[in-house]
Each structure stands twice: as C-alpha cells, then as structure tokens.
N, C-alpha and C positions, 0 to 999 in steps of 0.2 A: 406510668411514671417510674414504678419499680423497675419493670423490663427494661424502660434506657438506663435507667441507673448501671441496672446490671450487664446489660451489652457495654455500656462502656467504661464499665470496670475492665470486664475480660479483655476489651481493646486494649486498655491501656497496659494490664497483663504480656498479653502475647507484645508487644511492642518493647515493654521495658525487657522481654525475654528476646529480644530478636537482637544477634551482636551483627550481622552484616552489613547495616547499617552504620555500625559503628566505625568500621573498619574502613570504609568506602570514605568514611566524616574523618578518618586519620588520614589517608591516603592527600587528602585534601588538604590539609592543614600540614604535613609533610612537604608537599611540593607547592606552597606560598608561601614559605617560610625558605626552600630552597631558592625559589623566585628571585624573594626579597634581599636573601646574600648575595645571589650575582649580582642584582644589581648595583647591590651598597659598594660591594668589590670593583667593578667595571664600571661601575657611572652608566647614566644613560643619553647623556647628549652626545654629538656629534664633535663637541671639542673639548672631550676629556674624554677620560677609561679607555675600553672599549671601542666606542664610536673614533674616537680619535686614532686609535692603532688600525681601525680597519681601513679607516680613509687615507693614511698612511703608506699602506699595503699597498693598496688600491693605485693608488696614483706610484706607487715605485712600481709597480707590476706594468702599469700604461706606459710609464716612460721605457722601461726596457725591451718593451715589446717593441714603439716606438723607435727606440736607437737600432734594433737589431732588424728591423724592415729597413731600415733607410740604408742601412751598410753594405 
C-alpha cells in the first residue's frame, strides 16, 4: 500500500513538473477562442456574414462567366 502511495506521488510530481502539456492545452484554447471570433464576426449560415458574401461571389462569378461565353 506504501509503494502505491509512493509511485503515485512521484506521478503526480513528474506530471505537475511537466509544462508541454501545458502549452499544447494553450495552443488549444487559443485557437477555439480564435474559432469562436470568426464565427461571431462572419456568422455561420448561408444567409448572413460570411456564407452570404461567398454565395454572392459565387453566383456574380457564374453569371460573368456566363455572359462572357455567350458573347
């Protein structure tokens, strides 16, 4: 019972001494937080933000394409 006492102290030791884990746990919560701005900024459906400028685009890009083959 001592010995696991004591093996998982020292786990818990090396681990609370281990930062690369940490850093990997920031990396991660940096870019869902980055995520979560685009999305608040751009919207995520298709008829607002974002979605709505590409579809936009989209269909002005098809129609020109369109007019300039037919001419």
């Amino acid at each position: 019972m001592l010995r696991s006492y004591i093996l998982m102290t020292e786990a818990l030791k090396r681990l609370r001494a281990d930062q690369d884990g940490v850093v990997s746990f920031e990396y991660v919560i940096v870019a869902a937080c980055i995520v979560a701005a685009v999305a608040a900024a751009f919207g995520t459906s298709a008829t607002s933000g974002i979605g709505l400028a590409l579809s936009t685009a989209i269909t002005t890009i098809s129609t020109a394409v369109t007019t300039a083959v037919s001419a």
